[in-house]
C-alpha positions, 0 to 999 in steps of 0.5 A: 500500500502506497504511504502518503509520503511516497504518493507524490514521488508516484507522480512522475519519474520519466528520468533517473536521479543520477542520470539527470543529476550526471547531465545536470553537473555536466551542463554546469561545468560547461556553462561556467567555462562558456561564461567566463570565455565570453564577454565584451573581451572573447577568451578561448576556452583553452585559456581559461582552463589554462588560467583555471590549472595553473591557479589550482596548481601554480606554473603548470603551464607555460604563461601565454595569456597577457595578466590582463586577461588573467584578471578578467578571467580570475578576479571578474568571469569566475567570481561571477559565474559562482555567484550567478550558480549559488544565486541560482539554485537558492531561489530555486531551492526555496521557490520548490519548498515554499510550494510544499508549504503552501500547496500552490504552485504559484509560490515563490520567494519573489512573489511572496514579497520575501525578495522584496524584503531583502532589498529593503534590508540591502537598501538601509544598509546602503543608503543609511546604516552604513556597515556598521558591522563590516562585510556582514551588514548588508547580509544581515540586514536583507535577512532581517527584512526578507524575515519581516516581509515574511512575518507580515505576509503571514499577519496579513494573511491571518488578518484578511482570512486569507488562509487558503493557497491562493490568497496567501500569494495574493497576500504576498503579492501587496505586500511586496508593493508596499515593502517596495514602496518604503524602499523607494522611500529609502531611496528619496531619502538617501544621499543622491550621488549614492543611488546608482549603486541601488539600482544595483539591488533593484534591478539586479546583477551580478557584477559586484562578485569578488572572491572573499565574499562568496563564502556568505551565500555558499555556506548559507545555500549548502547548510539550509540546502541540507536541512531542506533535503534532510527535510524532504519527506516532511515536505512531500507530506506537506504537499498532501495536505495539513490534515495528513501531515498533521496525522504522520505526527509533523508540526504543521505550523512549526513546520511551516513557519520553519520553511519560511525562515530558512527560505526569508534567510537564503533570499535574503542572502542572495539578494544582499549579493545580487539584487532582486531577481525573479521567478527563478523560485518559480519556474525551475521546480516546475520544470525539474517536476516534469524530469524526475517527478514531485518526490523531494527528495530528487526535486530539491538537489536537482531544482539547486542544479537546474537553477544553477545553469539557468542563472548562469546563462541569464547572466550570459544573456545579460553580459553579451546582448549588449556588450560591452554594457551589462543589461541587469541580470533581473530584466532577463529572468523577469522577462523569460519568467513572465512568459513563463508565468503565463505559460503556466496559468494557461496550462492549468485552465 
C-alpha cells in the first residue's frame, strides 16, 4: 500500500536521479567555462582552463595569456559565474519548498514579497546604516527584512482570512508593493550621488562578485540546502495536505513557519549579493517536476542544479546582448519568467 509520503514521488519519474543529476553537473561545468570565455573581451576556452590549472596548481603551464586577461578571467568571469550558480539554485531551492508549504504552485520567494524584503534590508544598509558591522551588514540586514516581509505576509494573511493557497500569494503579492514602496522611500531619502549603486539591488546583477565574499551565500545555500533535503519527506507530506501531515505526527505550523525562515534567510542572502531577481523560485521546480517527478527528495538537489545553469546563462544573456554594457541580470529572468508565468496559468485552465 502506497504511504502518503511516497504518493507524490508516484507522480512522475520519466528520468533517473543520477542520470539527470550526471547531465545536470555536466551542463554546469560547461556553462561556467562558456561564461567566463565570453564577454565584451572573447577568451578561448583553452585559456581559461589554462588560467583555471595553473591557479589550482601554480606554473603548470607555460604563461601565454597577457595578466590582463588573467584578471578578467580570475578576479571578474569566475567570481561571477559562482555567484550567478549559488544565486541560482537558492531561489530555486526555496521557490520548490515554499510550494510544499503552501500547496500552490504559484509560490515563490519573489512573489511572496520575501525578495522584496531583502532589498529593503540591502537598501538601509546602503543608503543609511552604513556597515556598521563590516562585510556582514548588508547580509544581515536583507535577512532581517526578507524575515519581516515574511512575518507580515503571514499577519496579513491571518488578518484578511486569507488562509487558503491562493490568497496567501495574493497576500504576498501587496505586500511586496508596499515593502517596495518604503524602499523607494529609502531611496528619496538617501544621499543622491549614492543611488546608482541601488539600482544595483533593484534591478539586479551580478557584477559586484569578488572572491572573499562568496563564502556568505555558499555556506548559507549548502547548510539550509541540507536541512531542506534532510527535510524532504516532511515536505512531500506537506504537499498532501495539513490534515495528513498533521496525522504522520509533523508540526504543521512549526513546520511551516520553519520553511519560511530558512527560505526569508537564503533570499535574503542572495539578494544582499545580487539584487532582486525573479521567478527563478518559480519556474525551475516546475520544470525539474516534469524530469524526475514531485518526490523531494530528487526535486530539491536537482531544482539547486537546474537553477544553477539557468542563472548562469541569464547572466550570459545579460553580459553579451549588449556588450560591452551589462543589461541587469533581473530584466532577463523577469522577462523569460513572465512568459513563463503565463505559460503556466494557461496550462492549468
Amino acid at each position: 500500500m502506497m504511504t502518503p509520503q511516497q504518493s507524490p514521488a508516484k507522480r512522475s519519474q520519466p528520468y533517473g536521479l543520477w542520470v539527470v543529476g550526471a547531465i545536470g553537473i555536466s551542463t554546469l561545468l560547461v556553462s561556467f567555462a562558456i561564461a567566463v570565455s565570453v564577454g565584451a573581451v572573447a577568451i578561448p576556452l583553452e585559456t581559461v582552463w589554462g588560467i583555471l590549472i595553473n591557479k589550482i596548481a601554480p606554473d603548470t603551464l607555460p604563461r601565454d595569456w597577457s595578466r590582463g586577461r588573467e584578471a578578467i578571467v580570475w578576479d571578474i568571469r569566475f567570481p561571477r559565474a559562482i555567484l550567478a550558480s549559488l544565486v541560482g539554485a537558492g531561489l530555486a531551492m526555496v521557490g520548490a519548498s515554499l510550494q510544499a508549504v503552501t500547496r500552490n504552485p504559484l509560490a515563490d520567494p519573489h512573489l511572496l514579497g520575501i525578495s522584496a524584503g531583502g532589498a529593503f534590508g540591502a537598501i538601509l544598509a546602503l543608503l543609511h546604516t552604513g556597515l556598521f558591522i563590516g562585510l556582514l551588514t548588508v547580509p544581515l540586514l536583507a535577512f532581517a527584512g526578507s524575515l519581516g516581509a515574511t512575518l507580515i505576509v503571514l499577519a496579513v494573511s491571518q488578518f484578511a482570512s486569507a488562509t487558503s493557497a491562493d490568497r496567501l500569494v495574493l497576500a504576498g503579492v501587496a505586500v511586496s508593493f508596499i515593502v517596495m514602496s518604503a524602499a523607494n522611500v529609502l531611496i528619496f531619502l538617501g544621499d543622491p550621488r549614492a543611488t546608482h549603486t541601488v539600482v544595483f539591488w533593484m534591478l539586479g546583477g551580478l557584477g559586484l562578485a569578488q572572491w572573499d565574499q562568496l563564502i556568505y551565500p555558499a555556506v548559507i545555500l549548502f547548510g539550509c540546502g541540507a536541512y531542506l533535503w534532510l527535510k524532504s519527506d516532511t515536505l512531500n507530506a506537506m504537499t498532501i495536505g495539513d490534515e495528513t501531515a498533521t496525522t504522520l505526527g509533523i508540526p504543521v505550523a512549526r513546520f511551516r513557519l520553519t520553511i519560511f525562515v530558512i527560505g526569508a534567510l537564503i533570499t535574503g542572502v542572495m539578494v544582499a549579493f545580487s539584487g532582486i531577481i525573479g521567478f527563478v523560485g518559480l519556474m525551475v521546480p516546475h520544470i525539474v517536476r516534469l524530469l524526475v517527478g514531485g518526490d523531494y527528495r530528487r526535486l530539491l538537489p536537482i531544482s539547486a542544479l537546474c537553477g544553477a545553469v539557468f542563472l548562469v546563462w541569464a547572466d550570459i544573456i545579460a553580459r553579451t546582448i549588449m556588450a560591452p554594457d551589462d543589461m541587469p541580470i533581473g530584466i532577463v529572468t523577469g522577462l523569460i519568467g513572465g512568459l513563463f508565468f503565463v505559460w503556466l496559468l494557461r496550462r492549468r485552465t
